[in-house]
N, C-alpha and C positions, 0 to 999 in steps of 0.2 A: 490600652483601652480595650474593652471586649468588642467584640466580634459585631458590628451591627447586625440586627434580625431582617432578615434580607431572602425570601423565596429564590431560590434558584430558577433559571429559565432554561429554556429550550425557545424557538421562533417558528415563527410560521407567517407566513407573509399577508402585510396590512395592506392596508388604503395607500393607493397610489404606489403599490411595488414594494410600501415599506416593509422589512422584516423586522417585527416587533415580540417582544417578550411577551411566551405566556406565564405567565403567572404561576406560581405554585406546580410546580409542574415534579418539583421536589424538593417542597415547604420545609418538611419536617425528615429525619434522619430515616431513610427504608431500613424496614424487619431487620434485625440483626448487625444493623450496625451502630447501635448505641454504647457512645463510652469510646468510641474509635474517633482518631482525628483524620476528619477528610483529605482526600487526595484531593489537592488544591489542581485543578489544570487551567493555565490564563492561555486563550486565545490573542494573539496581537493582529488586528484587524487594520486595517489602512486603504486608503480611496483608490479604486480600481481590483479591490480583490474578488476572489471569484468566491459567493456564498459556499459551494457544495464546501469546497476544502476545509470552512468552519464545520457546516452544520451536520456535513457527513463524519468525522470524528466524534462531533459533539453527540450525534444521535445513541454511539456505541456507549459511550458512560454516561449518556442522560438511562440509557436502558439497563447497564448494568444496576444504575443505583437503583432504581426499580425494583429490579431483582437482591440487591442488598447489599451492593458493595458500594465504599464509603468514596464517593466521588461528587465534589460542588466545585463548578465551571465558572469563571467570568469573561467577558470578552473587553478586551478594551482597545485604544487607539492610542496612538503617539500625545494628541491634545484631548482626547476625551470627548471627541465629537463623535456624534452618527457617521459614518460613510459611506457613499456614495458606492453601489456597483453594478456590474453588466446589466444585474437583474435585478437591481432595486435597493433601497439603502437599509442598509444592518445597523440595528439598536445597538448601542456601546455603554457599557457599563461605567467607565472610569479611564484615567486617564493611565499611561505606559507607566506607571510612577512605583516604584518597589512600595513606598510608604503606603498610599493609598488602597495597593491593593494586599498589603501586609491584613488592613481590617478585614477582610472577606476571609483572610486564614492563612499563613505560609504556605508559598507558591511552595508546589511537589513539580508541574513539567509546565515546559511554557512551547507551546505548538506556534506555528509560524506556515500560515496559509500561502498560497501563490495567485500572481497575477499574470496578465497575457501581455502586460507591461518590462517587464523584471529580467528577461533573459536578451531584450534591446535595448535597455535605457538603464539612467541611475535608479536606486530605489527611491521613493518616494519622500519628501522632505518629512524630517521627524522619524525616519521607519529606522534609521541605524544607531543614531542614540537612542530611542525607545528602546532596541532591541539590546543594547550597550549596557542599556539601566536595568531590562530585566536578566541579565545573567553575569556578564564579566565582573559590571561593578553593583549588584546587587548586593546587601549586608548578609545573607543570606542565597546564595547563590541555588538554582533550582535544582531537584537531586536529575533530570534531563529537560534535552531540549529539544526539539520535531520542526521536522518540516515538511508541507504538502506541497507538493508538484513543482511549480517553478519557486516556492519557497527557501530551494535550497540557495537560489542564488541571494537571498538576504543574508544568509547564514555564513556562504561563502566571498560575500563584499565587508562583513565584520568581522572577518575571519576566522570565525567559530570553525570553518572544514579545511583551515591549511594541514599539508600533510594525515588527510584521513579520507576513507571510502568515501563513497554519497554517490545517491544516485538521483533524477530529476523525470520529467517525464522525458519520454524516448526524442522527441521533436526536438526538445532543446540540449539535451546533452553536450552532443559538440559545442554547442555553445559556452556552456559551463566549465567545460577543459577547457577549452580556448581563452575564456575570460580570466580565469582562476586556475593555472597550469601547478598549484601548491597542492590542488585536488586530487584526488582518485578518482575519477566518476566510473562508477560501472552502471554503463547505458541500458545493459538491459535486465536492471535486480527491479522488484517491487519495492521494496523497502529493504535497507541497511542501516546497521548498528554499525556505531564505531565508538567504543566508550559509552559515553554519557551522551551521544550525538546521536540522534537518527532522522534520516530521510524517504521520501518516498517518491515514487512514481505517480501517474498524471490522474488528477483528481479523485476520484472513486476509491486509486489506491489508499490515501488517506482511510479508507475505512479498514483497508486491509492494515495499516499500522495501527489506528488505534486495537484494532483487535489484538495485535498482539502484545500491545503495548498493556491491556487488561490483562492478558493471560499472563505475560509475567509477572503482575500485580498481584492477582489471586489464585492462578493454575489454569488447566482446559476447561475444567466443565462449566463454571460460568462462562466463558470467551465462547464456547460453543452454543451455550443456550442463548448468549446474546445472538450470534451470529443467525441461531435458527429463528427467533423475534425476527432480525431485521431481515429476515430470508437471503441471506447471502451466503456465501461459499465458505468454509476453511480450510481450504485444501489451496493457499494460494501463500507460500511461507515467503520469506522474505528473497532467500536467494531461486526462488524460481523466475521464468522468465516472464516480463510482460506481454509477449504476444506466445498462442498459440500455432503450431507448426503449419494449418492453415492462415493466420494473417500475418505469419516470418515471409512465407512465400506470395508472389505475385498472382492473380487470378488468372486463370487460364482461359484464354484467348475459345480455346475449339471448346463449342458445348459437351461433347464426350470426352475431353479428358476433365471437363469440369464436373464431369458426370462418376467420374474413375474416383477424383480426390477426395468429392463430398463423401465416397463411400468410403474409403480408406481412413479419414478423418470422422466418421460418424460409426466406424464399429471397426478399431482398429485389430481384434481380434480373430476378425474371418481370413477365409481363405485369400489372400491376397499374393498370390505369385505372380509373375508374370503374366505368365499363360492365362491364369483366371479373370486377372487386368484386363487383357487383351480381349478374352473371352466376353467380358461384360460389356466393355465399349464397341465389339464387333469393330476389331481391328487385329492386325496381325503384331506378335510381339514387336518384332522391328519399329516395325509403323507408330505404336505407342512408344517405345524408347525414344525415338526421335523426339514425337512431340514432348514429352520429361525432359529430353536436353534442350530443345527451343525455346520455351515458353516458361519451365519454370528451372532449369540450370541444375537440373540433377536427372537422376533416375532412378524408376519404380520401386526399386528396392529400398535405396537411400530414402526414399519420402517415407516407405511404410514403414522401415524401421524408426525413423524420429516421430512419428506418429504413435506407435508401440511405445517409444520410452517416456514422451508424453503424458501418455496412461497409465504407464509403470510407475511415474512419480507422482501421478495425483491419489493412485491407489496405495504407495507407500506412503506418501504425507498422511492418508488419513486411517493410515493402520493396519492397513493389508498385511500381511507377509509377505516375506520374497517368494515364495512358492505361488501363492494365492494373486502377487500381482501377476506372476509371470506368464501362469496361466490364463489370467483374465485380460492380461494385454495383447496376448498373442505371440508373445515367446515361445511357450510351448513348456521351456527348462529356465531353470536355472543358472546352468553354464550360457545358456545363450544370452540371456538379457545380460547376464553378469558382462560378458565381453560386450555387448553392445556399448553397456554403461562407461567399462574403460575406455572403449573407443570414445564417445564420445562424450563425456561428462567426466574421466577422468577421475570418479569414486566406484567404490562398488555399491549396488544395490541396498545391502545391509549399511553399509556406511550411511549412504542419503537414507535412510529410513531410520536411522537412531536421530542424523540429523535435523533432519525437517517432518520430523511424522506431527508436529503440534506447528504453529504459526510461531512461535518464538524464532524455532533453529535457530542459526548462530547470529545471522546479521540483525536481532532486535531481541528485547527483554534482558533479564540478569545474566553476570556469569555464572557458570555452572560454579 
């Protein structure tokens, strides 16, 4: 049967918290995509999940199509009801059903949001055969399948992640190895690929997957102008970490080393030796070592160079050179950030910059 005529939606939140469809929001096929069969993405939504995880992926391909790439979204549930969440209940299109939603178009990726339920409890009645029907035994199986935040543990209670990477948000990780020991979880990736699989980190990161889940779709420079639309980052690939080398670390207790770090972290480029450390906080080097080893369980040097490499990988992710980061991180050379990097990252410079200089790198989008 053809395809019913059906405006595509996006939400925005109704009367009484509800999140309700607007309307036409991408009626008709955007510029340049006529003649192309949309990239089908089904949402599976279920009672207790957390809105962003939908509506923050949803935002990046409701925008790309905008822009002209060929993407129509549906959101559905286990029985096709509205559901119920923290902040108000999500309009549902249809029910978990491959048939049903065969009419809206052959599903291309089916996402799989998270809740603050799912890394203590069973999943939710209806959530593992819905998820059952749309990939293992679907007649058509989806060419991937995603998961936001604590998402992953649906994924890994149907067994979709035995024996492969995933990652979850940082809070529940151990959980996730501990529940599902068939897992890989790397606690602290943004998002990873594994095959046809991918996962991500704690809410928001879902927009960092679907980003790249576009770029593999149609390359950088749409995923970039998306990105610059929704004013977000792309300098955040999938195998970097999800905290920054200020919130890996503890906040420090004395207002003057607190005063040392913000600086160190906010222009890791400057002169940062010891001496100048000490110098800024009107302390003696000693005096500040101590407090490096009390309070946050390293010292001056160790923090400023992870703070440097830091920089070095956001400025290689988004196309720097290895000369041009190394300078502007505060290496100074080349051989130095290089050793840095082997120390502790265990690639060279060049390597993670062929690697991760686009949102794909290796843990999400096609293979090479």
């Amino acid at each position: 049967m053809p395809a019913p005529e059906r405006p595509d939606r996006t939400t925005r939140p109704g009367p009484a918290g509800r999140t309700r469809p607007v309307e036409g929001a991408a009626a008709t096929p955007a510029a340049g995509t006529r003649g192309r069969a949309d990239r089908h993405i089904v949402f599976l939504a279920f009672p207790g999940v957390r809105q962003l995880d939908i509506t923050g992926p949803l935002e990046v391909f409701a925008t790309a199509r905008a822009l002209g790439a060929p993407y129509r979204w549906t959101v559905c549930s286990p029985d096709g009801a509205d559901v119920l969440t923290p902040s108000g209940r999500l309009a549902v299109d249809t029910p978990a059903d491959p048939s049903a939603l065969e009419a809206y178009g052959p599903v291309d990726t089916v996402v799989v949001p998270g809740s603050a339920d799912l890394p203590s409890g069973p999943p939710p009645d209806g959530l593992l055969p819905a998820l059952h029907a749309l990939t293992t035994d679907a007649p058509r199986p989806p060419r991937r399948v995603a998961s936001v935040c604590t998402g992953a543990f649906a994924l890994a209670a149907a067994g979709l992640l035995d024996h492969r990477r995933a990652t979850t948000h940082w809070r529940h990780a151990a959980a996730l190895a501990r529940r599902h020991p068939l897992v890989r979880v790397e606690p602290d990736a943004i998002h990873v690929r594994d095959g046809h699989l991918l996962t991500s980190a704690g809410v928001t990161a879902g927009i960092d997957l679907a980003l790249a889940m576009l770029e593999a779709d149609t390359g950088p420079d749409l995923a970039r102008e998306v990105a610059r639309d929704l004013v977000v980052f792309m300098q955040r690939p999938g195998g970097q970490s999800q905290f920054s080398t200020a919130l890996r670390t503890p906040p420090p207790r004395h207002d003057l080393l607190r005063g040392v770090v913000d600086a160190v972290t906010a222009d890791p480029a400057a002169d940062h030796s010891a001496t100048a450390l000490a110098a800024r906080a009107g302390l003696s080097v000693r005096h500040l070592t101590r407090l490096f080893h009390d309070q946050l369980g390293t010292t001056p040097a160790a923090y400023v160079e992870a703070a440097r490499i830091e920089a070095a990988q956001a400025l290689l992710a988004s196309g720097d050179t290895v000369t041009g980061a190394a300078r502007r991180s505060g290496f100074g050379s080349d051989e130095s950030m290089r050793r840095a990097f082997a120390r502790r990252l265990g690639v060279t410079p060049s390597a993670y910059r062929t690697r991760f200089r686009t949102t794909t790198g290796s843990p999400t989008g096609e293979e090479a």
